[in-house]
N, C-alpha and C positions, 0 to 999 in steps of 0.2 A: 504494500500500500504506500502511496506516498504523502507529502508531507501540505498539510494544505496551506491552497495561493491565496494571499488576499490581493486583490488590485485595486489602485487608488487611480480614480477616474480626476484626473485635475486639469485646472487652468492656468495659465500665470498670474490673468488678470484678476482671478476669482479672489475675494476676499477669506470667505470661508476656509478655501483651500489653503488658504496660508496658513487657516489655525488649525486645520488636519494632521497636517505634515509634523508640527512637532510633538501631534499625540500620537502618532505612528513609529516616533523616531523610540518613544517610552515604551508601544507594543512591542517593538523589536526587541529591547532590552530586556522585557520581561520573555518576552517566550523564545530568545535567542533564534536559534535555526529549527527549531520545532516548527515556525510556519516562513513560508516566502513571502515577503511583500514587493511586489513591485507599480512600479510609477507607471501614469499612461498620461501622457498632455495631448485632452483631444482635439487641440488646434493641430498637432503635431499627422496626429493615428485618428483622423475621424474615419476611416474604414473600418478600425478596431471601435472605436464610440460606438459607430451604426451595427454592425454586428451583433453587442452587449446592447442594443437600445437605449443607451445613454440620452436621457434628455436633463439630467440638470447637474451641475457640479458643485459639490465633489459627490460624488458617486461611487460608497464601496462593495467590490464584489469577491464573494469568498468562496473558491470552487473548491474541490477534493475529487480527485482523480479524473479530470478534465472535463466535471461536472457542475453548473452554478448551484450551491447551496442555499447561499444570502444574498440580498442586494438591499442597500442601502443608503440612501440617500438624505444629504446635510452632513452637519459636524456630527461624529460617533465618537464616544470615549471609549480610552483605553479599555476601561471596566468593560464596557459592555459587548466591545470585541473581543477582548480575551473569554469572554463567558459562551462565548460563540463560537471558538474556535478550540478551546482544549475539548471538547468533547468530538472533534473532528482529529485531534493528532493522536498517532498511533502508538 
């Protein structure tokens, strides 16, 4: 089994997305390599946005084996993503 992704849907310009980023940089710290986080700037990858049906930012999405679990959208805390995600790591 592998290790589940979360993806952070962001913008440069987005407000919001600013104050994502350093409650993700604390999810990291807390659950180390246990889960992947990765970035997506959908000015960057809007093929990747429209795919994920992304309409608003930041927008988090949590798969496990190349499957969406969660989706999420606005500011998420730490808390309430790690309560979401240990019971997906193996």
């Amino acid at each position: 089994m592998s290790r589940p992704v979360l993806i952070d849907f962001f913008a440069e310009w987005c407000g919001p997305c600013k104050r994502q980023g350093p409650i993700l940089e604390e999810l990291k710290r807390k659950m180390g390599d246990r889960v992947e986080i990765r970035k997506v700037d959908v000015d960057q990858h809007m093929d990747m946005a429209n795919r994920y049906g992304i309409r608003v930012v930041p927008t988090l999405v949590i798969e496990k084996d190349g499957r969406v679990v969660r989706s999420l959208e606005g500011v998420t805390s730490a808390e309430t993503l790690e309560s979401m995600l240990l019971p997906l790591v193996d």
